[in-house]
KOLZAZA-899803 format. One record per residue (C-alpha): residue number from 1; residue in three letters; x, y, z. Coordinates in steps of 0.25 Angstrom, whole numbers, plus 2048, in hexadecimal, padded with zeros to 3 digits. Example, Ala and Ser with C-alpha at 12.3 -4.5 7.8 and 13.67 -1.06 7.14 Angstrom:
2
    n  res    X    Y    Z
    1  ALA  831  7EE  81F
    2  SER  837  7FC  81D
***
This chain:
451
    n  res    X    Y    Z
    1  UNK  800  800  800
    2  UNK  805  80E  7FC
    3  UNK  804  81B  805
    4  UNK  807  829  802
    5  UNK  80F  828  80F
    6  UNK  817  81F  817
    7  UNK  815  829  822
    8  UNK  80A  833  825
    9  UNK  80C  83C  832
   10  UNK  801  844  838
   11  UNK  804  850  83F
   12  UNK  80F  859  83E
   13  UNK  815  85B  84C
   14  UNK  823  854  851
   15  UNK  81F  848  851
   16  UNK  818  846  846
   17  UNK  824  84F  83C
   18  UNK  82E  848  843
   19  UNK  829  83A  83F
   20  UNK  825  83F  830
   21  UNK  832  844  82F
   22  UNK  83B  837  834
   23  UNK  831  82F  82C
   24  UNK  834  837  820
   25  UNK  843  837  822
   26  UNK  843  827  81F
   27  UNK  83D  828  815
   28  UNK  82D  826  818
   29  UNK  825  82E  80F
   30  UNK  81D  838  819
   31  UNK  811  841  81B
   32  UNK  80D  849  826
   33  UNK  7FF  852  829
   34  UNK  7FE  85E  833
   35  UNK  7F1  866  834
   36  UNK  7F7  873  83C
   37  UNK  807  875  83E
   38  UNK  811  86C  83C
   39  UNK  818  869  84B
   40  UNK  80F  868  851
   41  UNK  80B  86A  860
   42  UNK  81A  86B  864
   43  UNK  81E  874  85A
   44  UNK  813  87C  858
   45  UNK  80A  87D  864
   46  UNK  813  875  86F
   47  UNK  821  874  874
   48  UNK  827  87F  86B
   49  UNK  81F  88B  86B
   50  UNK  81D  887  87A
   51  UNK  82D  886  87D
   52  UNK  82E  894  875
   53  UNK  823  89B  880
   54  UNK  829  893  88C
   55  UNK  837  89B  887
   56  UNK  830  8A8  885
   57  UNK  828  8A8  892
   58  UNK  836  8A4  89A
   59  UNK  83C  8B2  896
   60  UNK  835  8B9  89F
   61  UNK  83C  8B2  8AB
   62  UNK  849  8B3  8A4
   63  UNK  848  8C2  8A4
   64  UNK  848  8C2  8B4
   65  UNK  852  8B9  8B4
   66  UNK  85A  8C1  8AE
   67  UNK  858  8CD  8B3
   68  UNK  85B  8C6  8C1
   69  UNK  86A  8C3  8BA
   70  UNK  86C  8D0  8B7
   71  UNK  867  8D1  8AA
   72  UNK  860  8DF  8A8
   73  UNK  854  8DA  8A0
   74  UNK  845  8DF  8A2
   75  UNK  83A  8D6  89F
   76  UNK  831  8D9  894
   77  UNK  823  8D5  88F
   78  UNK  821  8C9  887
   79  UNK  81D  8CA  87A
   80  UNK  815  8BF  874
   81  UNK  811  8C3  867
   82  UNK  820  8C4  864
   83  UNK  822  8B7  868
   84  UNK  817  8B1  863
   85  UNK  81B  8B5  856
   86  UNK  829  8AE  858
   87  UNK  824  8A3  85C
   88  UNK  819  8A0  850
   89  UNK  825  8A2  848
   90  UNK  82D  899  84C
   91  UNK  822  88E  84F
   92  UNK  820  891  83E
   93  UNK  82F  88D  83C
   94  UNK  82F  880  844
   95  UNK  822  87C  83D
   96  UNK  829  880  831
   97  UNK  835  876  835
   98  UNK  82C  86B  837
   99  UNK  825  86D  829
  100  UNK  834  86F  822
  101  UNK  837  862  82B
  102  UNK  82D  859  824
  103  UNK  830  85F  817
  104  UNK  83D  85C  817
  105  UNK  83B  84D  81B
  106  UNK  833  84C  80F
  107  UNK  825  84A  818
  108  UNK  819  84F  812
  109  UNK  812  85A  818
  110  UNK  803  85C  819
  111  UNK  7FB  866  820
  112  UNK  7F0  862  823
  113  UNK  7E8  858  82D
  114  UNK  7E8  849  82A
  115  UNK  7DE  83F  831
  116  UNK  7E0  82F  82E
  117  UNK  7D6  827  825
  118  UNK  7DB  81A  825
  119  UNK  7E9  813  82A
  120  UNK  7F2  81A  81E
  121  UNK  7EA  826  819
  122  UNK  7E8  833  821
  123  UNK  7DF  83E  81A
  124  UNK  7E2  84D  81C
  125  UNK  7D9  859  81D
  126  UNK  7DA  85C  80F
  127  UNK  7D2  84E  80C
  128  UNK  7E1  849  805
  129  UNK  7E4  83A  809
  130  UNK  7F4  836  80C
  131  UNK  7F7  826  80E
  132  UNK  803  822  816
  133  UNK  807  814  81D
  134  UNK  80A  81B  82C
  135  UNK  803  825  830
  136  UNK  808  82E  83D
  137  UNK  7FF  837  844
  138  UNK  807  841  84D
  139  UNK  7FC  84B  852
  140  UNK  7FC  850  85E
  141  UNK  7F6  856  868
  142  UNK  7EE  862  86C
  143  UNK  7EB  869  878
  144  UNK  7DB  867  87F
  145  UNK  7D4  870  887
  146  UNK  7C9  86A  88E
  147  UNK  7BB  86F  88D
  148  UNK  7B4  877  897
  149  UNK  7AD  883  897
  150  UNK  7B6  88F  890
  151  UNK  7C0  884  88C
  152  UNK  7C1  88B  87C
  153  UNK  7C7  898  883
  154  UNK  7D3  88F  886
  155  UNK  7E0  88E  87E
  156  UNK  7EB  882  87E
  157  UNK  7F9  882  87B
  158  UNK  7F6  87F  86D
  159  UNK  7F2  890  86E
  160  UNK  7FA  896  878
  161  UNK  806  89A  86D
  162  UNK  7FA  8A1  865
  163  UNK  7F4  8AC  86F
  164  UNK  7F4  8BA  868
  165  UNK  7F9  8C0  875
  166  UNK  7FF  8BA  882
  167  UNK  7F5  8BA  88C
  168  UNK  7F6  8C1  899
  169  UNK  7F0  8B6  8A2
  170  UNK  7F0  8A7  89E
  171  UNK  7E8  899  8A3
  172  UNK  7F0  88D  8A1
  173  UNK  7E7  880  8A5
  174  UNK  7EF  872  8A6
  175  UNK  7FA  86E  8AD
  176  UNK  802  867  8A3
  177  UNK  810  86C  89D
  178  UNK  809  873  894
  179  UNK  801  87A  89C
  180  UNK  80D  87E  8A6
  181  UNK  816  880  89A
  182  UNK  80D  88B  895
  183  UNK  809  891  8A2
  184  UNK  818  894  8A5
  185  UNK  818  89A  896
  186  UNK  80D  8A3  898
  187  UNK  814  8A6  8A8
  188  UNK  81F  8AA  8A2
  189  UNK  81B  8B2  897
  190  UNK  815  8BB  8A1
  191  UNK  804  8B5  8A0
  192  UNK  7FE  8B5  8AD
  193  UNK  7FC  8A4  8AD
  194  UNK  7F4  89D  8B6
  195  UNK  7F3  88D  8B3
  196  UNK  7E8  884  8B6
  197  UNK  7EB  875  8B8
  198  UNK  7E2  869  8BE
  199  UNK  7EA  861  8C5
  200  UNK  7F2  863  8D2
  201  UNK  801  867  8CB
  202  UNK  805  868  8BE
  203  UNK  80D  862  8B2
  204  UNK  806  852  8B7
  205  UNK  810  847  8B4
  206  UNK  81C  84D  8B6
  207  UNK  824  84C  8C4
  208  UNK  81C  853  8CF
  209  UNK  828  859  8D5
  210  UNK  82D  860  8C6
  211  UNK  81E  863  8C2
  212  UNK  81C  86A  8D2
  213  UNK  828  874  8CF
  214  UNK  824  879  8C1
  215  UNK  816  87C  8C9
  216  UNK  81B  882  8D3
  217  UNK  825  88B  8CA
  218  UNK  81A  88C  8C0
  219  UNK  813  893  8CC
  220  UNK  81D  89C  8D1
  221  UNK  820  8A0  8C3
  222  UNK  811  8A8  8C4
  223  UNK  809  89C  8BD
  224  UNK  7FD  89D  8C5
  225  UNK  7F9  88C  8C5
  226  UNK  7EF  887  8CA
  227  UNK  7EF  877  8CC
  228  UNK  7E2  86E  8CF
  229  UNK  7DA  87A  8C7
  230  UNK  7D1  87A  8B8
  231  UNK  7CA  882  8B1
  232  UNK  7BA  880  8B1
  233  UNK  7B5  88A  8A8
  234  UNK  7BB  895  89F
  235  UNK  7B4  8A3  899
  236  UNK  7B8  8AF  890
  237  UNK  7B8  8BB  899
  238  UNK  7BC  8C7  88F
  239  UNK  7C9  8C5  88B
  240  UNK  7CC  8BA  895
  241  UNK  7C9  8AE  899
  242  UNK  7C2  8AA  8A7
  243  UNK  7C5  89D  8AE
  244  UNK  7BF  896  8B9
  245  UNK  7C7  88C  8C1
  246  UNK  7C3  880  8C8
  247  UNK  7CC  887  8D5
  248  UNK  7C2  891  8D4
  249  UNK  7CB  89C  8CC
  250  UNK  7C3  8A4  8C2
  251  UNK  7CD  8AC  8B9
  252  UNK  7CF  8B4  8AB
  253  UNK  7DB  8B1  8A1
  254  UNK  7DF  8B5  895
  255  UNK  7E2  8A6  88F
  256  UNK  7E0  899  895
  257  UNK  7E8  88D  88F
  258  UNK  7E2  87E  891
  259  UNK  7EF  875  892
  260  UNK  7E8  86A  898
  261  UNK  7E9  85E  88E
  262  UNK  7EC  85A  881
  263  UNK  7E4  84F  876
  264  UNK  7EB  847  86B
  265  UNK  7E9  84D  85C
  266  UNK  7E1  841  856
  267  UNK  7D5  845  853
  268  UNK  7CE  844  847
  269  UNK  7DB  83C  83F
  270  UNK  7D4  82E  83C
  271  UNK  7D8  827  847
  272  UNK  7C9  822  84B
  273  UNK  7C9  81E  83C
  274  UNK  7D4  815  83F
  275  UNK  7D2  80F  84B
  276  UNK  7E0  815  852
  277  UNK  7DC  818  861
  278  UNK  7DE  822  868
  279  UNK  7DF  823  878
  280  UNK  7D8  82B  883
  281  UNK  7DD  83A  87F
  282  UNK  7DC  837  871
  283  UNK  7E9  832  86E
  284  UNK  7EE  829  864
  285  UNK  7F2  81C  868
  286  UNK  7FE  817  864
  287  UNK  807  80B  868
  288  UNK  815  80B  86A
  289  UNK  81A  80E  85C
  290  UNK  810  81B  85A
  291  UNK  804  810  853
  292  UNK  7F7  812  853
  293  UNK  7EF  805  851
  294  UNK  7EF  809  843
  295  UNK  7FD  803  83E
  296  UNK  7FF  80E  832
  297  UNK  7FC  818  83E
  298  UNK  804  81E  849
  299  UNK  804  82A  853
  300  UNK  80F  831  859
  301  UNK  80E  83E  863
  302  UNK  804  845  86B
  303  UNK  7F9  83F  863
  304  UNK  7FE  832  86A
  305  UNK  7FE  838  879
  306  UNK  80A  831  87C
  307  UNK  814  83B  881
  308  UNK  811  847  87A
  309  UNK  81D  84E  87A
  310  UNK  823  853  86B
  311  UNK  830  84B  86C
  312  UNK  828  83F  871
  313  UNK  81F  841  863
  314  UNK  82D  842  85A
  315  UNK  832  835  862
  316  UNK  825  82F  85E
  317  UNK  828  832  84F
  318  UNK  834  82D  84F
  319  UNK  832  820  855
  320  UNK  825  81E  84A
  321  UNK  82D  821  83E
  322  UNK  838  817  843
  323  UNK  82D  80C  848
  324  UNK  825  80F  83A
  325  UNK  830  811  830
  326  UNK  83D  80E  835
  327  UNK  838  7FF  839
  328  UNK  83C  802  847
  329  UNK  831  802  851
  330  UNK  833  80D  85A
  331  UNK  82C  810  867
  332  UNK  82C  81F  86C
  333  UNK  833  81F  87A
  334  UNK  828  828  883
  335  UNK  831  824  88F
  336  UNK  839  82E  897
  337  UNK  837  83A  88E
  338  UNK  83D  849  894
  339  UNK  832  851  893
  340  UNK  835  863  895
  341  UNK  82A  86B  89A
  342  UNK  82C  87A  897
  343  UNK  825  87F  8A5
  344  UNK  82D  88A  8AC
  345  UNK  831  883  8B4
  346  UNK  836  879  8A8
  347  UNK  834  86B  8AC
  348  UNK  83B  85E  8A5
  349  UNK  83A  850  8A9
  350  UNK  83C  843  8A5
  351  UNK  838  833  8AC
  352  UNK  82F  832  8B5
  353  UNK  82C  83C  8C0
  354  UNK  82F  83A  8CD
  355  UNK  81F  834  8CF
  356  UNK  81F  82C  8C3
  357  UNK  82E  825  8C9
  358  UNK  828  824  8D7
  359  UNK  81D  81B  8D1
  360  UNK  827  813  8CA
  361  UNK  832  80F  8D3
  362  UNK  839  816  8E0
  363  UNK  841  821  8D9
  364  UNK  84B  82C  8E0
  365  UNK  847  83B  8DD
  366  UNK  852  844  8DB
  367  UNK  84F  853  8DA
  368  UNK  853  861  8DC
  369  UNK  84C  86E  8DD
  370  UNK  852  87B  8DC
  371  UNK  855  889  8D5
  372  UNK  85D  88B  8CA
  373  UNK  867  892  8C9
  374  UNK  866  89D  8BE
  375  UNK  855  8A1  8C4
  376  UNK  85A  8A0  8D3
  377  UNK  865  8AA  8CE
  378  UNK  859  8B2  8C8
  379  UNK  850  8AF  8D4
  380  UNK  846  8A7  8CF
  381  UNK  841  89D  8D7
  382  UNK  83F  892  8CD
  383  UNK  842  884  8D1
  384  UNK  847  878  8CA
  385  UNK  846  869  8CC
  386  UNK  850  85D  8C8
  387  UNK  84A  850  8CB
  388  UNK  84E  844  8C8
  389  UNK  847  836  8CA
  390  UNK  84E  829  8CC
  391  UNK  84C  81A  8CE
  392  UNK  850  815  8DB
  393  UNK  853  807  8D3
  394  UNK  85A  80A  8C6
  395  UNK  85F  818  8CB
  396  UNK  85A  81D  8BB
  397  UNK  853  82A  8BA
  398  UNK  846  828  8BA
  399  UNK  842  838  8B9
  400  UNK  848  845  8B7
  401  UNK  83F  853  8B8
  402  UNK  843  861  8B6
  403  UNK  83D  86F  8BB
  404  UNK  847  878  8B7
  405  UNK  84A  881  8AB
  406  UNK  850  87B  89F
  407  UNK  849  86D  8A4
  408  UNK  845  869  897
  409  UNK  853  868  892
  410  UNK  85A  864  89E
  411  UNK  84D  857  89E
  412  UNK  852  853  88F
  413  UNK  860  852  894
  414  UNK  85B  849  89F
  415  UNK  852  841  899
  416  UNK  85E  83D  891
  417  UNK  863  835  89E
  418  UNK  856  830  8A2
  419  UNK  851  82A  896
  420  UNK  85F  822  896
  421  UNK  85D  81F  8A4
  422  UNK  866  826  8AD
  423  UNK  867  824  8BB
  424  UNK  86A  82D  8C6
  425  UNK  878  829  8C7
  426  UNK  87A  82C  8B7
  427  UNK  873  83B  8BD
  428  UNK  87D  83A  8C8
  429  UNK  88A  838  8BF
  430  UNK  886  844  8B5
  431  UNK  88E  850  8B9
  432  UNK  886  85E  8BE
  433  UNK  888  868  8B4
  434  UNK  888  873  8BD
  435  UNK  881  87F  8BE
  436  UNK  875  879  8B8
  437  UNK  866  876  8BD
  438  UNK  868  868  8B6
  439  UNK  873  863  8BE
  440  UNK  86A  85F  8CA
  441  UNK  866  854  8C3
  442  UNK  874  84E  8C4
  443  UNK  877  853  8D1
  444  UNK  86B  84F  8DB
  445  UNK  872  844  8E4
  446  UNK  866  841  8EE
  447  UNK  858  83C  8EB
  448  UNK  84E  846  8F2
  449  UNK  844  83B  8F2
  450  UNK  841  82C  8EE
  451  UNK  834  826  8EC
***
């Protein structure tokens, strides 16, 4: 049987590019849809233009710092028209690169949306057919807002890089990293931010200890946070919007931004049609090798709810094209991924936390709180955390956790000796390179507790 394709990729985000593109290299004849821009949430509407805000918005602290150096600098206002403007522009280059990427690996292009119609067609929205013998669908996810009365005046993060104007006040609901991430971005920036989040600490999942001192550095930033509360109703009140809490606040703000969930982009593409099945949120399921139980079709990436992280979705790729066209079946590895979350405090980590471990296996914790050098000198309070988590047995490192800033590069160099298994003695034997944050992970001697 003959196909137009030996490959036909939709979605044109990292992981779907980076898959079309390897596929392409060895020679597979490929094809890939994208309805909107090509990617995709990272790029676009995710870690990029976020990181971009989270440098902007860490200025205005900078500014006192240096003027407690010595430095004779007087802050000014921030202008976010100007860097709006920069920052479309260059989220037009990279999705410019991404275009010229495919192009150059000989993958065809189509800009449009493509649903499946049987195991090797998929149909696009211009009513044009396209056969292929794999079919990969990488796409995505998208945030959710619940409903609940006055839930349409709400934005998401998908929006937040488009307002017209900063606003003066801002009501972040969630307690995830985005949610936090963006409540220190709009902190920073000089928005009065107040943050709403359900449960009783933020950032669920990761160590308790790391997650309690971004809260309460997060707090003493200004962020007025506001744990075990939710919104029950929303109104437009002139230029504002009003919101009632279930603590009983009643208050007016200029944006309100729902970062409280996200759902898998796999709605409407044929999959019903087809009998692949999709879980509890929506997601495709997939087995180890990315396969739906259709054997021409596999998923990779958010869409997958697997660990939705851009390099896990690139991983993914990777792996498919070396299980699908390289003869060598390849399972992604989801285990003991570094993971960088760009609050202010930053936070990295890797393993498990010191919970999860506790669970497992008696552990030893080794950890370390303290200001650094360069904001003590400054006289900002901010604290940091080195923790380390071991296995009373083996001796490996079972967990490493970061509050600090820079913690999203000094977790990638970590995770380098986690993932290969280092123990605390390997910790131990690495010299301190000294004056630095970092060289407490090599230089704590004495468990503070064990469980």
């Amino acid at each position: 049987m003959s196909f137009d394709y030996d490959l036909f990729v939709i979605g044109g985000g990292s992981g779907g590019v980076r898959a079309a593109r390897v596929a392409a290299a060895g020679g597979a004849k490929v094809a890939l849809a994208e309805e909107d821009r090509y990617g995709g949430t990272c790029v676009i509407r995710g870690c990029v233009p976020k990181k971009l805000m989270v440098f902007a918005s860490e200025y205005s602290g900078m500014v006192e710092d240096a003027q407690a150096y010595g430095w004779d600098i007087q802050p000014g206002a921030f202008d976010w028209g100007a860097f709006k403007g920069k920052l479309e522009a260059e989220l037009d280059r990279l999705e410019g690169i991404y275009r010229n990427l495919l192009k150059n690996s000989g993958v065809e292009s189509f800009d449009a949306r493509a649903k499946l119609v049987d195991a090797h067609t998929v149909e696009l929205s211009d009513g044009s057919r396209k056969s292929a013998k794999h079919i990969l669908i990488a796409t995505g996810g998208r945030p959710i807002v619940p409903e609940f009365p006055g839930s349409d005046l709400a934005i998401t993060s998908n929006d937040i890089f488009h307002l017209e104007k900063l606003p003066e006040s801002i009501l972040i609901v969630g307690g995830g990293y985005i949610a936090c991430e963006f409540a220190g971005i709009m902190n920073g920036l000089g928005v009065k931010t107040t943050q709403y989040y359900r449960g009783a600490q933020i950032l669920r999942g990761f160590d308790d200890e790391a997650r309690g001192l971004v809260s309460e550095e997060m707090c003493q930033s200004g962020i007025n946070l506001h744990l075990g509360t939710n919104v029950i109703e929303m109104a437009r009140e002139g230029d504002k919007i009003r919101v009632k809490a279930t603590n009983g606040d009643e208050a007016l703000f200029d944006q309100v931004m729902y970062a409280t969930g996200r759902a898998p982009n796999a709605d409407d593409l044929g999959l019903e049609g087809l009998g692949i099945e999709r879980g509890r949120k929506g997601e495709i399921l997939v087995d180890q090798y990315s396969q739906t139980g259709v054997p021409s079709v596999y998923a990779i990436g958010d869409v997958t709810d697997r660990v939705n992280l851009t390099p896990v979705a690139i991983r993914e790729g990777m792996a498919f094209v070396e299980t699908v066209f390289n003869g060598n079946p390849t399972s992604p590895d989801h285990d003991l991924i570094p993971t960088a979350i760009f609050t202010q405090p930053e936070m990295g980590t890797v393993g498990l936390s010191e919970e999860e471990a506790a669970k497992q296996e008696p552990i030893e914790v080794y950890a370390t709180s303290f200001k650094p050098m360069q904001q003590a000198f400054a006289g900002r309070a901010q604290r940091v955390l080195m923790k380390l988590i071991v296995s009373q047995a083996s001796r490996k490192v079972l967990g490493c956790h970061i509050v600090a800033p820079g913690a999203g590069e000094m977790i990638q160099l970590a995770g380098i000796a986690v993932k290969m298994g280092a123990t605390k003695e390997d910790f131990d034997r690495t010299v301190a390179v000294h004056p630095t944050m970092s060289e407490e992970l090599v230089t704590m001697k004495t468990p503070v507790r064990t469980a």
